[in-house]
C-alpha positions, 0 to 999 in steps of 0.5 A, a space after each residue: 203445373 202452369 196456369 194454362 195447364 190447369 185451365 185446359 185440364 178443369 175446363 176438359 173434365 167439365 166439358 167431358 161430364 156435360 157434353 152438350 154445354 156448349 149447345 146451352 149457351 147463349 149464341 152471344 157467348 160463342 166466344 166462351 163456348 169455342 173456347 170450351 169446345 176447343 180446350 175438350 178436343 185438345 189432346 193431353 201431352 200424354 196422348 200426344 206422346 203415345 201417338 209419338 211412339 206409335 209413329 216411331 213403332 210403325 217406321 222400325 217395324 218397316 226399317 227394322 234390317 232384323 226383321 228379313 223375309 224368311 220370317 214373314 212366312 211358313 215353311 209350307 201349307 198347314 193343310 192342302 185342300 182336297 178337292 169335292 171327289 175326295 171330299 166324299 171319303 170323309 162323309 163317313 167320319 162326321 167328327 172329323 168332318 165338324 173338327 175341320 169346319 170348327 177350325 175354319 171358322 174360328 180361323 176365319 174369325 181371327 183373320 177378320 179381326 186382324 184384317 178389318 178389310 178381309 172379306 170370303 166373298 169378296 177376297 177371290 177378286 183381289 187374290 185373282 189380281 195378285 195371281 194374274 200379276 205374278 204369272 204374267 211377270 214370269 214371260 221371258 221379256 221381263 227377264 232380260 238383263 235389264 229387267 231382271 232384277 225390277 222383275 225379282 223384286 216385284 215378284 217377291 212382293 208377290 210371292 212368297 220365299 215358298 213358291 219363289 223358287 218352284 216358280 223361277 226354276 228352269 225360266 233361265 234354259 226356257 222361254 216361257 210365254 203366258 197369257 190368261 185368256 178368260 175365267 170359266 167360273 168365278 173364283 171362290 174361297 174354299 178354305 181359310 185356316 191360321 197357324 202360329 209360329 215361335 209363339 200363339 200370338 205370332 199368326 200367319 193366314 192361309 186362304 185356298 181359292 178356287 181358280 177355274 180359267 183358260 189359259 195360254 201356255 208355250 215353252 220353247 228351249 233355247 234353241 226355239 223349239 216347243 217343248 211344252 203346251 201351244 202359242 195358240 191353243 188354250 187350255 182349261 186349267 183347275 187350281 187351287 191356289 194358297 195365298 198367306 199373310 203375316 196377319 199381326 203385321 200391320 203392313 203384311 200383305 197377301 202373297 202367293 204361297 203354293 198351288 195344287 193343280 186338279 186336272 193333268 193334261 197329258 204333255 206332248 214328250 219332246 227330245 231335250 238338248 243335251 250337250 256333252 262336253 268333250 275334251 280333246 284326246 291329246 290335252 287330257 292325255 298330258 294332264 293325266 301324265 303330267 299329274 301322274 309324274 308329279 304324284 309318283 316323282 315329285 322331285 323330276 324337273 317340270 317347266 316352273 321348277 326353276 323358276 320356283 328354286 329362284 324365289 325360294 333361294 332368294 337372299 332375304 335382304 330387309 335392310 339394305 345399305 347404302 351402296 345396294 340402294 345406289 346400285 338398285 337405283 342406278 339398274 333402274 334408272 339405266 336398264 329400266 328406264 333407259 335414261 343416261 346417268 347424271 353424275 350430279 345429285 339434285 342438290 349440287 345440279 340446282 347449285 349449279 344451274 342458279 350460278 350459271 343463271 347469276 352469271 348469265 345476268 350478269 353478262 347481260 347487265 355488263 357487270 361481267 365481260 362476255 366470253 371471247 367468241 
């Protein structure tokens, strides 16, 4: 241990049994005190090492490949709300009755100490942006080409795995067109519940909120007829929506996870398009004798017969001599190519070609006569 370690430590223990010290001293000794109140902020080289480890702990768990989505929620609702009208079968079982209300406080409190920020009165506004937010990423414009995978990933950060496909099905033969209009009651939470999963300190939190709106719905088929609802004319719809958390995650955070609707309006029945596929009568009437021919006689010629017998009696020649070479080569270069056949190898043409270039020189400089004309 060095001398400025065991300074800082002897001047941290004294500062911490007397706190105010410093306050004390003389104000010309401001140097001596600054020191002091320097040396008791300054942390250890342990505590730095656990904030170390802490950062690295938080960048894995958000990089970590093992951790996948299907483990960041349930495979359900642990308990679907009922509504006040069928709250009232239960007025006749009280024990039953205090057992849910127990439940959903002790459920509450376990939310709050995970969730410093979560709040029942206050949670309806932030689950009702979420709502909007991802119902309004179900119109057909976010679904082109372009935008359908931003789409995907912004509603899987909306929504869980659960609810993912019950709400994408069918956006492919349908157009949809949504649009929220108004609240006629504010939301409200209803019911807040946890349930652990593997093991009782893994919790997962689902919250119920009341959702009492006026919506625009319409779908239209791929031919453009309304199948369902009205470009124009609202509707009063009553949900109850589930919203779930990974609440020991520290970077979880609320997502759409199932949804019960209370009043059913009654739907006005359209004529689906179907289409049927129809072969044409004379191709499916060969492909039927055709295949009946090769089950009953497989033996009887049919069109790649022949070309089947050639690669299967093929002479199987690995290593193939000199002479072969030439002549594969010499089919090559004159039936595949086209090219005239030199006699000459490149060796004896290069020979060649450099004594008719020497000879050529030398007729220029005069060492040798030129050729009569």
């Amino acid at each position: 241990m060095t001398y400025w370690t065991m300074a800082s430590s002897a001047a941290t223990v004294f500062v911490r049994h007397m706190p105010n010290f410093h306050k004390v001293l003389d104000p010309h000794r401001s140097v001596l005190a600054t020191f002091i109140r320097n040396v008791s902020i300054a942390r250890s080289p342990l505590t730095q090492k656990t904030d170390l480890f802490q950062k690295r702990l938080e960048e894995s768990w958000r990089r970590n490949p093992i951790r996948s989505e299907e483990v960041e929620r349930l495979g359900g609702i642990i308990k679907e709300y009922e509504a006040e009208s069928e709250m009232f079968s239960n007025l006749r079982q009280p024990r039953k009755l205090l057992q849910e209300k127990r439940a959903e406080f002790f459920s509450h409190r376990a939310i709050k100490k995970k969730v410093k920020s979560f709040h029942r009165k206050r949670f309806p506004v932030e689950a009702q942006e979420i709502y909007l937010q991802a119902h309004d990423l179900l119109n057909s414009n976010n679904w082109t080409l372009s935008n359908k995978e931003a789409t995907e990933d912004r509603l899987h950060g909306l929504v869980t795995e659960f609810a993912y496909l019950k709400m994408i099905e069918g956006l492919e033969t349908k157009s949809v067109n949504w649009k929220f209009v108004e609240s006629i009651e504010p939301p409200r939470t209803v019911q807040t519940l946890i349930s652990p999963m593997m093991h009782e300190d893994n919790l997962y939190a689902q919250v119920t909120v009341r959702f009492h709106t006026r919506q625009i719905l319409s779908l239209h088929d791929r031919f453009g007829r309304l199948m369902l609802g009205s470009p124009t004319e609202p509707r009063d719809l009553l949900e109850f929506v589930t919203f779930e958390r990974h609440i020991v995650d520290p970077f979880g955070k609320w997502r759409i996870h199932g949804k019960k609707l209370v009043q059913n309006k009654n739907t006005d029945n359209t004529d689906k398009t179907m289409v049927i596929v129809r072969k044409n009568h004379l191709k499916a009437s060969a492909e039927e004798w055709h295949k009946k021919e090769e089950e009953e006689c497989s033996y009887k010629w049919y069109p790649t017969r022949e070309k089947v017998l050639a690669r299967l009696n093929r002479p199987f020649t690995r290593y193939r001599t000199k002479k072969q070479r030439r002549s594969l080569r010499k089919h090559w270069v004159t039936k595949v190519l086209h090219k005239p056949i030199i006699r000459m190898r490149k060796k004896d043409l290069r020979r060649a070609a450099r004594k008719s270039k020497r000879v050529y020189e030398m007729r220029q400089t005069g060492a040798l006569p030129k050729p009569p004309p």
